[in-house]
DSSP file (Angstrom, degrees, kcal/mol; ACC not computed):
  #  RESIDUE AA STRUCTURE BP1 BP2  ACC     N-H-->O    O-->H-N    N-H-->O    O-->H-N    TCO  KAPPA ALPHA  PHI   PSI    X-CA   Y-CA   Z-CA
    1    1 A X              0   0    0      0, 0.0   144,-2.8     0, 0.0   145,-0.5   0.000 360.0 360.0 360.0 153.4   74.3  108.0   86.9
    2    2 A X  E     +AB  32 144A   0     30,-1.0    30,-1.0   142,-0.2     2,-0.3  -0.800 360.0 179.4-129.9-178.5   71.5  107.5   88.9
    3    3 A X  E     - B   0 143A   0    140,-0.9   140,-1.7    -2,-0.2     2,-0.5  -0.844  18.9-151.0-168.3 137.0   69.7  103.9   89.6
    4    4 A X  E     - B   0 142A   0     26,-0.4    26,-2.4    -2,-0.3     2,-0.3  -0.995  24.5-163.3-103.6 130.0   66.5  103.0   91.9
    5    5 A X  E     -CB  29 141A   0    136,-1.2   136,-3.5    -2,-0.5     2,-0.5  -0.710  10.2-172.0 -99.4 152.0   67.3   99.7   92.8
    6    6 A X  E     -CB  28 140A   0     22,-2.1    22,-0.8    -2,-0.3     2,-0.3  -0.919  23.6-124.9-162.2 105.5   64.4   97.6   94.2
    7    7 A X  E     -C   27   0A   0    132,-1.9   129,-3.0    -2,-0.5     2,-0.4  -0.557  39.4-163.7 -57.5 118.0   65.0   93.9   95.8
    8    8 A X  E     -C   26   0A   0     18,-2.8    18,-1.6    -2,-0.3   127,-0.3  -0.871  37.7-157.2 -75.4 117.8   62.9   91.8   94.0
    9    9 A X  S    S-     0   0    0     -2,-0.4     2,-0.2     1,-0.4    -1,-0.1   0.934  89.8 -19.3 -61.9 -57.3   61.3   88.2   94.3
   10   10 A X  S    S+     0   0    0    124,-0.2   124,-1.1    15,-0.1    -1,-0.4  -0.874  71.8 172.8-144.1 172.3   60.7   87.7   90.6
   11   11 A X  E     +G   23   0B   0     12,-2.3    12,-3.4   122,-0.2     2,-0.2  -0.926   2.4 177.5 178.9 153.4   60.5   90.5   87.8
   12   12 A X  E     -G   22   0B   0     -2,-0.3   120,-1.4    10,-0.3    10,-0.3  -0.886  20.2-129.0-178.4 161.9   60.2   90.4   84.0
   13   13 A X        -     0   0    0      8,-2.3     7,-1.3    -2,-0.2     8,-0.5  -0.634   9.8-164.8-110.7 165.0   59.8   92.7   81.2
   14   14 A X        -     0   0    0    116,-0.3   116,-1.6    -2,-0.2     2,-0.3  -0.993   4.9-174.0-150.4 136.2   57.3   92.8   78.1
   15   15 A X  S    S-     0   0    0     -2,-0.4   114,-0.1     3,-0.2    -2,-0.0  -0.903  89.3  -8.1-140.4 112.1   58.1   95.1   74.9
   16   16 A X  S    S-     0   0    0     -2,-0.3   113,-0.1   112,-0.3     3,-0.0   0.884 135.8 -52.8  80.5  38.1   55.1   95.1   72.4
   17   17 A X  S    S+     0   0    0      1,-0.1     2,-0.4     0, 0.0    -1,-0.2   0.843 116.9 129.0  61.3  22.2   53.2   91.9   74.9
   18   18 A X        -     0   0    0      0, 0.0    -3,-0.2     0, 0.0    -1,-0.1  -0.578  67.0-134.8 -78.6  69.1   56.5   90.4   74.4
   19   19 A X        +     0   0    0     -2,-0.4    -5,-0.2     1,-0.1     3,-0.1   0.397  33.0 161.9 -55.8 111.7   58.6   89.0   77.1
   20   20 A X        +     0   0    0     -7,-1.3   102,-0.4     1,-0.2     2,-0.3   0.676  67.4  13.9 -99.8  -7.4   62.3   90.2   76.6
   21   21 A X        +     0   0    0     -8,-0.5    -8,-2.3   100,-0.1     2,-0.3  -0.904  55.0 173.7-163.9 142.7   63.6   89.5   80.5
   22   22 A X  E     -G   12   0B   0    -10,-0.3     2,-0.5    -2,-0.3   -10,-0.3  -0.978   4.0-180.0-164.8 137.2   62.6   87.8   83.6
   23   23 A X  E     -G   11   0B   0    -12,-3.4   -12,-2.3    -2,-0.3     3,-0.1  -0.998  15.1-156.4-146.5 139.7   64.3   87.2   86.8
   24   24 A X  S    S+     0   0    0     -2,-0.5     2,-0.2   -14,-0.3    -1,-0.1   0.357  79.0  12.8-104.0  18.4   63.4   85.3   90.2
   25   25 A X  S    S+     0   0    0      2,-0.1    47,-2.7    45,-0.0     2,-0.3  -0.783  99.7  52.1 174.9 134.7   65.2   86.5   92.9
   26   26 A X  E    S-Cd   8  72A   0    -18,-1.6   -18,-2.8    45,-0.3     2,-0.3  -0.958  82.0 -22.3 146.6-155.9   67.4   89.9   92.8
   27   27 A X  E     -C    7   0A   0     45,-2.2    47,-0.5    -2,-0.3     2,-0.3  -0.513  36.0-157.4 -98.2 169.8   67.6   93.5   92.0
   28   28 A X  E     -C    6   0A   0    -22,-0.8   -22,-2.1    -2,-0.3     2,-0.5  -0.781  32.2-170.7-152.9 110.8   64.9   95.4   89.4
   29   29 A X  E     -Ce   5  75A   0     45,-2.2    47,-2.3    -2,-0.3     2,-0.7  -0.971  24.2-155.3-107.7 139.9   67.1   98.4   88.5
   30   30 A X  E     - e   0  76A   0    -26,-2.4     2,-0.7    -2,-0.5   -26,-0.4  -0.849  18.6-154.5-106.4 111.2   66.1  101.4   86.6
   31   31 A X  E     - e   0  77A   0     45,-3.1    47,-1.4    -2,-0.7     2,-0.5  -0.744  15.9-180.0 -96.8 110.5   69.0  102.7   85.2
   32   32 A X  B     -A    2   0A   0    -30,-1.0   -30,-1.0    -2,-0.7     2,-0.5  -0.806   6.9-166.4-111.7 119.7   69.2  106.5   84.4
   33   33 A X        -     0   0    0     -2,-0.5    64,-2.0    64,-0.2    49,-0.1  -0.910   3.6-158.9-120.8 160.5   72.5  108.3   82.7
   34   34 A X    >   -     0   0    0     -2,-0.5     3,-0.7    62,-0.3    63,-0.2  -0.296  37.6 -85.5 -99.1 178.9   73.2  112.0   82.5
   35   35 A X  T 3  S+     0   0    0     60,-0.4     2,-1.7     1,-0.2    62,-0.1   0.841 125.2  37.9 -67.4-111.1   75.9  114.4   79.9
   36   36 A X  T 3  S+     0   0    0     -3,-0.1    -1,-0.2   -35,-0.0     2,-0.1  -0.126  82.5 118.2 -78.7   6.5   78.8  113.8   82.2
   37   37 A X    <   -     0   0    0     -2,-1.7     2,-0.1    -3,-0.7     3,-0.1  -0.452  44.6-165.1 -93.6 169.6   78.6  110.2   83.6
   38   38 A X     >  -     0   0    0      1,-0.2     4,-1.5    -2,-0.1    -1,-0.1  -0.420  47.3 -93.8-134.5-169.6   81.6  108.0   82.6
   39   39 A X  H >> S+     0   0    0      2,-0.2     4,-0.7    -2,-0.1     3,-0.6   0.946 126.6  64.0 -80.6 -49.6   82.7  104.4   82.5
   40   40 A X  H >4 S+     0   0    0      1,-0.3     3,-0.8     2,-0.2     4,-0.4   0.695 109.7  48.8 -42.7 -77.7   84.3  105.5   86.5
   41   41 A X  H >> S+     0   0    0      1,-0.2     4,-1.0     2,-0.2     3,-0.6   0.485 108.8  41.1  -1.6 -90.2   80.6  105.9   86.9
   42   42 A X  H <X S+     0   0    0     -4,-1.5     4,-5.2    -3,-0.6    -1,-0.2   0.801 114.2  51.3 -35.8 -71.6   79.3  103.0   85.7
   43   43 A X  H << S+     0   0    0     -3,-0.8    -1,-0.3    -4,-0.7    -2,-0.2   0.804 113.1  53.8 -67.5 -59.0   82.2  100.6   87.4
   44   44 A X  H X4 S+     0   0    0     -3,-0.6     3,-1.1    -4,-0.4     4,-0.4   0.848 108.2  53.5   2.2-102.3   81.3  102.8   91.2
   45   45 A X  H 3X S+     0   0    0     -4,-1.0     4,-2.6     1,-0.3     5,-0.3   0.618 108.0  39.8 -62.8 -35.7   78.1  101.9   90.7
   46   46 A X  T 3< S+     0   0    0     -4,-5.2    -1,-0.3    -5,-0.3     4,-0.2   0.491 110.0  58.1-104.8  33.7   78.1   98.2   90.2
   47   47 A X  T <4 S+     0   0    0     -3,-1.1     4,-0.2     2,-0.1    -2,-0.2   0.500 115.2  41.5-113.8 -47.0   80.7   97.6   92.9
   48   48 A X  T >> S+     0   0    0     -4,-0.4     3,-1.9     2,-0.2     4,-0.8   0.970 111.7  50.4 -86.1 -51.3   78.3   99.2   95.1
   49   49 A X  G >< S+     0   0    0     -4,-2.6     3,-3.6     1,-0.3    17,-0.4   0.931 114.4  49.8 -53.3 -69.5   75.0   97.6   93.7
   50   50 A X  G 34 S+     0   0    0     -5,-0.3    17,-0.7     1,-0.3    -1,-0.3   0.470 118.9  37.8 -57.8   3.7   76.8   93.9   94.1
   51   51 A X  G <4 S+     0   0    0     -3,-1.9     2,-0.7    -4,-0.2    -1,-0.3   0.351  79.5 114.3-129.4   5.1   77.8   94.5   97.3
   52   52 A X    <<  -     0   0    0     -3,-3.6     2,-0.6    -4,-0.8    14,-0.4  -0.786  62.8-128.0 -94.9 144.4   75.4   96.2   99.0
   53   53 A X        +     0   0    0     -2,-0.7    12,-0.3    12,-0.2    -1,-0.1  -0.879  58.1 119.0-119.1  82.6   74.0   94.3  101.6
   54   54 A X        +     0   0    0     -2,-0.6     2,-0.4    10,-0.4    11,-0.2   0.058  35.9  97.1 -18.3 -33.3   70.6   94.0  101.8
   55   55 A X  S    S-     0   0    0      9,-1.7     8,-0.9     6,-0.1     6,-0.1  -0.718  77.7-107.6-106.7 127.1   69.2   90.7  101.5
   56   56 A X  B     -H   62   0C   0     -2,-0.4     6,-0.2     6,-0.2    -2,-0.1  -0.477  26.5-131.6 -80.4 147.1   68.4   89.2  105.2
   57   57 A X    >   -     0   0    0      4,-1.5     3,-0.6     1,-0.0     4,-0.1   0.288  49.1 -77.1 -48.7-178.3   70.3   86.5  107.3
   58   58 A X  T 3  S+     0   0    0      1,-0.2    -2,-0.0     2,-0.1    -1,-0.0   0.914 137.3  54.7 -65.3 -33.9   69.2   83.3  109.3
   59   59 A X  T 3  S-     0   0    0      1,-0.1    -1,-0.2     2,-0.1     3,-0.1   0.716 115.2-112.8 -81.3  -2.8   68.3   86.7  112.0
   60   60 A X  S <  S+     0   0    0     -3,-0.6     2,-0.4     1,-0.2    -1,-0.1   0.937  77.2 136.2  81.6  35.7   66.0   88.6  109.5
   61   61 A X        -     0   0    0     -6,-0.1     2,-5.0    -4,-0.1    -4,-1.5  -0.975  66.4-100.1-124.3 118.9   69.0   91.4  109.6
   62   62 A X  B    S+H   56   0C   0     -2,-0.4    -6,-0.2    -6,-0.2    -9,-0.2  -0.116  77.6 123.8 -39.9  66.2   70.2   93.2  106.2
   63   63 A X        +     0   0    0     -2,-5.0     2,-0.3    -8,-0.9    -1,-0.2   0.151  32.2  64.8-153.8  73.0   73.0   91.4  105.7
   64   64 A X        -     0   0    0     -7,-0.1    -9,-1.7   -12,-0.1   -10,-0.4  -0.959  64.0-128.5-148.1 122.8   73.8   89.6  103.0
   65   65 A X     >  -     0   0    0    -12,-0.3     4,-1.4    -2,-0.3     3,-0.3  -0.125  28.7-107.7 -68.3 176.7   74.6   91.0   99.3
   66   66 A X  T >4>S+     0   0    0    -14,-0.4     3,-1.4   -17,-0.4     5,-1.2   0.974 134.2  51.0 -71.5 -68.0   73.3   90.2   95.3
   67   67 A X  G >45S+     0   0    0    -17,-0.7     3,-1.1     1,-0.2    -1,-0.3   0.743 112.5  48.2 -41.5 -53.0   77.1   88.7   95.3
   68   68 A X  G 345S+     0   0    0      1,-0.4    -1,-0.2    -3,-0.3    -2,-0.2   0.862 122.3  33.1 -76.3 -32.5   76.1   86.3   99.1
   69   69 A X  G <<5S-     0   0    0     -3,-1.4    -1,-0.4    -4,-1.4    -2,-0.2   0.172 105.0-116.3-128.9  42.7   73.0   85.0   97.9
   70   70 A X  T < 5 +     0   0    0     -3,-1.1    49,-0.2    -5,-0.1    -3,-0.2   0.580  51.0 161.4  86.5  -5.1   73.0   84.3   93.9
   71   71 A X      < -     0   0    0     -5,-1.2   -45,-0.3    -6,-0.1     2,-0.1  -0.283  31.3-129.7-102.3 178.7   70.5   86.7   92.7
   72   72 A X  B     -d   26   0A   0    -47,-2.7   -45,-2.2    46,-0.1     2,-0.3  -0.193  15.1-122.7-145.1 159.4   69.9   88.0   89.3
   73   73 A X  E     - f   0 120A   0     46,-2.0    48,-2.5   -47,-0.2     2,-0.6  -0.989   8.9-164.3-138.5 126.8   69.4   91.6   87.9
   74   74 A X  E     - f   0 121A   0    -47,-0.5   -45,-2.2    -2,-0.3     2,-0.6  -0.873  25.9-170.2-125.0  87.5   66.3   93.0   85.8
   75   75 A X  E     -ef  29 122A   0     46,-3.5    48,-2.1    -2,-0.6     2,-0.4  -0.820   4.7-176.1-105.9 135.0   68.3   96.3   84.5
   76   76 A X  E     -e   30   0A   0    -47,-2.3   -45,-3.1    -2,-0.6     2,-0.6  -0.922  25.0-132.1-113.7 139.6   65.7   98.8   82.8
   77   77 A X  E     -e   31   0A   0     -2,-0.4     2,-0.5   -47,-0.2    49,-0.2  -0.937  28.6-175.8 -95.3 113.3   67.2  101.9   81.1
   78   78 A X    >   +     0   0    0    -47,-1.4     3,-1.1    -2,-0.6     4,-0.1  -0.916  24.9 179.3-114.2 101.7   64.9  105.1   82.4
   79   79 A X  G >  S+     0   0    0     -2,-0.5     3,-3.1     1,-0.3    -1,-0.2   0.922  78.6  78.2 -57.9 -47.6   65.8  108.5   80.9
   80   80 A X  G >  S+     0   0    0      1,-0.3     3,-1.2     2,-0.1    -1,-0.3   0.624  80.9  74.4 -41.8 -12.6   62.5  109.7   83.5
   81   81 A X  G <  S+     0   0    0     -3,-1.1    -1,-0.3     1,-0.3    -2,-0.1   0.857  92.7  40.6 -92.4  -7.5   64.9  109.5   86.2
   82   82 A X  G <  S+     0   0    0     -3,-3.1    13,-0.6   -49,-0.1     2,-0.3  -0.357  91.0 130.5-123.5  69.9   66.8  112.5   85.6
   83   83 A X    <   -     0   0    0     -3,-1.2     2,-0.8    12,-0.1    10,-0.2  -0.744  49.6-137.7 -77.1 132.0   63.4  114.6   84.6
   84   84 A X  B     +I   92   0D   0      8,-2.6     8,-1.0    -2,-0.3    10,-0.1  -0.941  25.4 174.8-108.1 132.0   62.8  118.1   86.2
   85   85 A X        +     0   0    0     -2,-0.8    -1,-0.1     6,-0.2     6,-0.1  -0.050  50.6 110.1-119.1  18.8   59.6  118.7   87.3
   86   86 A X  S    S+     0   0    0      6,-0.1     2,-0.1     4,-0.0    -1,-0.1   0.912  74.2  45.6 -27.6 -64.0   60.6  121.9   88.8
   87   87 A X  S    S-     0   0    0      3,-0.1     5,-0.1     5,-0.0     0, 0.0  -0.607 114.7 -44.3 -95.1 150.8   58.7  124.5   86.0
   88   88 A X  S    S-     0   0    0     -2,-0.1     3,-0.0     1,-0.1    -3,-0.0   0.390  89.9 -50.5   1.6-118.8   55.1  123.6   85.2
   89   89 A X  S    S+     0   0    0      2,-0.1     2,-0.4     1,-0.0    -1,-0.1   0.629 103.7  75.3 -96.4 -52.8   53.8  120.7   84.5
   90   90 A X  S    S-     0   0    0      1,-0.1    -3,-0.1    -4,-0.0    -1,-0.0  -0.797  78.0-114.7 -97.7 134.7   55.8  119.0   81.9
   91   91 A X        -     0   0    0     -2,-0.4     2,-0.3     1,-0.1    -6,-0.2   0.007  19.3-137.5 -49.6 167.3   58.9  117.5   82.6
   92   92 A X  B     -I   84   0D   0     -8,-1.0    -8,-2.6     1,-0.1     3,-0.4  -0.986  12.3-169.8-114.9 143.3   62.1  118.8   81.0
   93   93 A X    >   +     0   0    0     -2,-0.3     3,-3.4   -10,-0.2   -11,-0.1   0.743  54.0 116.5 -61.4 -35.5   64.7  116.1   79.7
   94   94 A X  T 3  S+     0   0    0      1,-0.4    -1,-0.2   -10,-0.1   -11,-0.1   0.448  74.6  49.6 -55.9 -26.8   67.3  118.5   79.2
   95   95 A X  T 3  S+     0   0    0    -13,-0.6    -1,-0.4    -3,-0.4   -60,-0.4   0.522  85.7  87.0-102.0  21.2   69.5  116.7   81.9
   96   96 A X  S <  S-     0   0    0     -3,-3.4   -62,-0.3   -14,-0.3     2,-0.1  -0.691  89.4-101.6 -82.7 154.2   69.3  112.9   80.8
   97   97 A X        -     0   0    0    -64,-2.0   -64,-0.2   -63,-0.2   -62,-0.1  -0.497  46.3 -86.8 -70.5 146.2   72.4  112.0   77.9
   98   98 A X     >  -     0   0    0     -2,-0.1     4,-0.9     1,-0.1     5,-0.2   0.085  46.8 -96.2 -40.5 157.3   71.6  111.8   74.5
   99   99 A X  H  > S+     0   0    0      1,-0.2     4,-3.6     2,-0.2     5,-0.3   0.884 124.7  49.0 -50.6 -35.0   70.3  108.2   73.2
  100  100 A X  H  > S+     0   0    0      1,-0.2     4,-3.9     2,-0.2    -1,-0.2   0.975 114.0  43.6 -74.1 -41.9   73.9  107.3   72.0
  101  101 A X  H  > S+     0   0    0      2,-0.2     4,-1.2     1,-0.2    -1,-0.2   0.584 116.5  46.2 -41.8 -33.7   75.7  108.3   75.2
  102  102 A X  H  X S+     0   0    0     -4,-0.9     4,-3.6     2,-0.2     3,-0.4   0.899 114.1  48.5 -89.2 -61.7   73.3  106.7   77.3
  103  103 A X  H >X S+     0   0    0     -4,-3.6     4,-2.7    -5,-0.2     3,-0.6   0.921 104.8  55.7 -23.9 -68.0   73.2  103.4   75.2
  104  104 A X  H 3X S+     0   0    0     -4,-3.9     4,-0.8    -5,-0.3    -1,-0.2   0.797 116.1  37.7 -67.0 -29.8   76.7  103.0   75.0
  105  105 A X  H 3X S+     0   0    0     -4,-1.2     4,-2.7    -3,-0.4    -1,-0.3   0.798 109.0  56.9 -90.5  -3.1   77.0  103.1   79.4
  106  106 A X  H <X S+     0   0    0     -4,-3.6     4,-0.5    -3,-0.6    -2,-0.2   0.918 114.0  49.0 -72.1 -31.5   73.9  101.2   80.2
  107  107 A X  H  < S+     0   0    0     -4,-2.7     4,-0.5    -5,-0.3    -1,-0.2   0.695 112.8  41.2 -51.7 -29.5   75.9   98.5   77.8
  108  108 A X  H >X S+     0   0    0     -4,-0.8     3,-2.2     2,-0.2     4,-1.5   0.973 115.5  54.7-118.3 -66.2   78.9   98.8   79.4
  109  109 A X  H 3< S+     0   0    0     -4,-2.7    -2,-0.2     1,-0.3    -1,-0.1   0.385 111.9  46.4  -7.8 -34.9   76.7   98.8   83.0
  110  110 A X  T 3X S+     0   0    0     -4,-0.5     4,-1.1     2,-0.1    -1,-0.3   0.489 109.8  52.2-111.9 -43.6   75.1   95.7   82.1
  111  111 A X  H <> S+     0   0    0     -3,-2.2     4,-2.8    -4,-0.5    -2,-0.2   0.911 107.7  52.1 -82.9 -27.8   78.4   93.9   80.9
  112  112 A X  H  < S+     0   0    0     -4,-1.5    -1,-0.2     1,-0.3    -3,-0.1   0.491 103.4  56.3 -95.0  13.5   80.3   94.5   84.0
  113  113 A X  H  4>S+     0   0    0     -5,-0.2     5,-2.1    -3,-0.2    -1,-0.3   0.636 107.1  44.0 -81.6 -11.0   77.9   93.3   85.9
  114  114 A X  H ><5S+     0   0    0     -4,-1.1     3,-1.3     3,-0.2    -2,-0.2   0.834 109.3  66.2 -73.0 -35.6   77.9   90.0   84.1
  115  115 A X  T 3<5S+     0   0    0     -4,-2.8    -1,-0.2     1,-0.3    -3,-0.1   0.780 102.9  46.2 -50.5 -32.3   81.9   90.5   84.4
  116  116 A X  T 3 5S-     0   0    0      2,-0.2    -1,-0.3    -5,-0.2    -2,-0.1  -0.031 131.8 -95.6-109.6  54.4   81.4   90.2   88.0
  117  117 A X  T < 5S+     0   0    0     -3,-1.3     2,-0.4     1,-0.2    -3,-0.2   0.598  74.2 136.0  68.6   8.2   79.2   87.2   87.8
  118  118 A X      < -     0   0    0     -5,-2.1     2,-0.6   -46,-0.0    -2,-0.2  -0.892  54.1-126.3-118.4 148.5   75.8   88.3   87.8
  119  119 A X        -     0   0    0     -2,-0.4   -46,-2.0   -49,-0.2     2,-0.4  -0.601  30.5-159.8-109.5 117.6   73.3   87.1   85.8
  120  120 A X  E     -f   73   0A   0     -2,-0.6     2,-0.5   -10,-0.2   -46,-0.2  -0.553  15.7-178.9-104.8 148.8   71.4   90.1   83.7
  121  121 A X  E     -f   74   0A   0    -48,-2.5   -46,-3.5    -2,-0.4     2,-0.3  -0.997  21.0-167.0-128.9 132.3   68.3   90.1   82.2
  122  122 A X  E     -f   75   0A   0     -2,-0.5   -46,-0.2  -102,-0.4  -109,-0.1  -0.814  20.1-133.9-134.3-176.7   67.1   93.6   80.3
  123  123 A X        -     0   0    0    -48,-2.1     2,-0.3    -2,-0.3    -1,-0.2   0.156  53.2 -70.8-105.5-146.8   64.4   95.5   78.7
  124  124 A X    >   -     0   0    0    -47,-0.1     3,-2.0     3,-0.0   -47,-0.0  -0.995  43.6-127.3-138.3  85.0   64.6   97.3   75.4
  125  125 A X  T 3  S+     0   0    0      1,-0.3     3,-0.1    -2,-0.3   -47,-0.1  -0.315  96.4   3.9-107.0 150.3   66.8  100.4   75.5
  126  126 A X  T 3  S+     0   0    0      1,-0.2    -1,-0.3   -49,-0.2     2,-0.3   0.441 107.1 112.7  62.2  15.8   64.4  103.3   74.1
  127  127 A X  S <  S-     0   0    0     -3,-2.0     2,-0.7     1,-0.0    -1,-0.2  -0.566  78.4 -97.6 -98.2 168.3   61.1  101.1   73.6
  128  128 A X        +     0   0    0     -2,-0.3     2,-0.3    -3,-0.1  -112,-0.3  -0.819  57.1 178.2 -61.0 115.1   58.0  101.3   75.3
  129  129 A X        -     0   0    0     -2,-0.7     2,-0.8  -114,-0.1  -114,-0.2  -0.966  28.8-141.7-139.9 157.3   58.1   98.5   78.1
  130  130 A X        -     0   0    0   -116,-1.6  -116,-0.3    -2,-0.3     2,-0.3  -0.878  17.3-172.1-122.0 139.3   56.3   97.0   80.8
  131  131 A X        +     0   0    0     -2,-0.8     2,-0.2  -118,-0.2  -118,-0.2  -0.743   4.5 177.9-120.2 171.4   57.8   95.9   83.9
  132  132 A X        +     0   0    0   -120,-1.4     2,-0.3    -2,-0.3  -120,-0.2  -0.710   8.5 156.5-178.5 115.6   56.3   94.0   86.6
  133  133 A X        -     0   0    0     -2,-0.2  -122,-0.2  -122,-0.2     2,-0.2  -0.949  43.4-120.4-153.1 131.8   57.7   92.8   89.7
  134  134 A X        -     0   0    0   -124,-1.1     2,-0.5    -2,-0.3  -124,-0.2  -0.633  39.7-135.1 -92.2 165.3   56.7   91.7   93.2
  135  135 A X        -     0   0    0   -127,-0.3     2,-1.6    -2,-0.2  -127,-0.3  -0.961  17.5-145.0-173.6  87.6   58.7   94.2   95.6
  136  136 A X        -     0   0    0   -129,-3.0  -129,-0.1    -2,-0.5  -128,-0.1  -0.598  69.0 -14.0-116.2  90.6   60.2   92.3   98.4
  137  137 A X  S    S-     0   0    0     -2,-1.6     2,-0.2     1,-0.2    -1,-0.2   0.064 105.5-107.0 156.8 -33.8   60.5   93.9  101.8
  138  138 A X        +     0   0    0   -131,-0.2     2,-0.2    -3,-0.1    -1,-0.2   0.934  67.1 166.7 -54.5-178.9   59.9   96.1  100.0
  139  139 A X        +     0   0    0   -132,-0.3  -132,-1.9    -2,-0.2     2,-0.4  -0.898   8.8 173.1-168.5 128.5   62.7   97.3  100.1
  140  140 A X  E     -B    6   0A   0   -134,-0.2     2,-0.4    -2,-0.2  -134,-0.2  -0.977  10.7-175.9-161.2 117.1   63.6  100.3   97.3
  141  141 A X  E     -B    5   0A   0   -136,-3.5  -136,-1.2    -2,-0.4     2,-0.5  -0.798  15.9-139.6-118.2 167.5   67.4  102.7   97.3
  142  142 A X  E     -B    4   0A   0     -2,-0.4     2,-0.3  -138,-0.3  -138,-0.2  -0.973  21.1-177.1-122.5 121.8   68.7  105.4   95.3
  143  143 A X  E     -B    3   0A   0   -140,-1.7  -140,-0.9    -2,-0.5     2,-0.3  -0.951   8.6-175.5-130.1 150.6   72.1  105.6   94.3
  144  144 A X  E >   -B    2   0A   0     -2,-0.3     3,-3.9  -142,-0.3     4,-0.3  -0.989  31.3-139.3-142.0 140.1   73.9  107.8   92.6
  145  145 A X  G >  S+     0   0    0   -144,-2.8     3,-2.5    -2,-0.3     4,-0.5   0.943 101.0  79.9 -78.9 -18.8   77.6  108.0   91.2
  146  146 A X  G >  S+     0   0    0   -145,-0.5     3,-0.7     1,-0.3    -1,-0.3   0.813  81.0  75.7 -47.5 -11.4   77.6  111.7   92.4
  147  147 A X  G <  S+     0   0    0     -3,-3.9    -1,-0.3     1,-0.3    -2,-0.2   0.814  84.4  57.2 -67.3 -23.7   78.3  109.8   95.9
  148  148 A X  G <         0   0    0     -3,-2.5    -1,-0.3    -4,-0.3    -2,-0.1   0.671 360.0 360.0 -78.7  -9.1   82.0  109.0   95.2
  149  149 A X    <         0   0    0     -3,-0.7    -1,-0.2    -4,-0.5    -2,-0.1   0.467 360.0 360.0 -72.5 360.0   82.7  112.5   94.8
């Protein structure tokens, strides 16, 4: 799996000028899955997303996690993130998972973070959407479950 995670002030999501999620203090993830990722994936990755410590102190220092200070999670499913734009022009897909594959762990991504108390708000898996989010630090990671390996 791969994720850009992006600290947030406030965030929300629109499918069709509709607003389907909104958050005011947290993460904006884009959530990307591949052929091989697994629930271990999944369960890595949001042990590290709730814990990663980010969020500044009374000193203005990264160090305080999603978990230290309450915040909320804007999870977007983005195939685009595992696109090659190696060859020519137009991306190739070939290495994002199939819709069903993908579904079924950005669901399972999305419930175990609510399992560990955090409160998720999400887009529209396979729609058109618009997201829109102030950027706070900014401050903007990549992670990837290839890291536990």
């Amino acid at each position: 799996m791969r994720i850009v995670l992006q600290r947030a002030e406030n965030a929300s999501v629109t499918v069709a000028r509709q607003m389907v999620g909104q958050i005011q203090h947290g993460f904006v993830l884009l959530v990307g899955v591949t052929h091989e990722d697994t629930e271990e994936d999944v369960a890595y990755l949001v042990n590290k997303i709730i814990h990663l410590r980010i969020f500044e102190d009374d000193e203005n220092r990264m160090n305080r996690s999603l978990l230290d200070v309450g915040g909320s999670v804007l999870s977007i499913s983005q195939f685009t993130l595992y696109g090659d734009t190696r060859k020519g022009r137009r991306p190739s897909f070939i290495n994002a998972a199939p819709p069903d594959h993908a579904l079924e762990l950005y669901n399972r991504f999305n419930q175990m973070l609510e399992e560990k108390g955090i409160h998720v708000e999400t887009g529209e898996f396979g729609e058109m959407m618009d997201v829109t989010f102030t950027n706070k630090g900014p401050a903007t990671f990549i992670l990837e479950s290839e890291e536990k390996k």
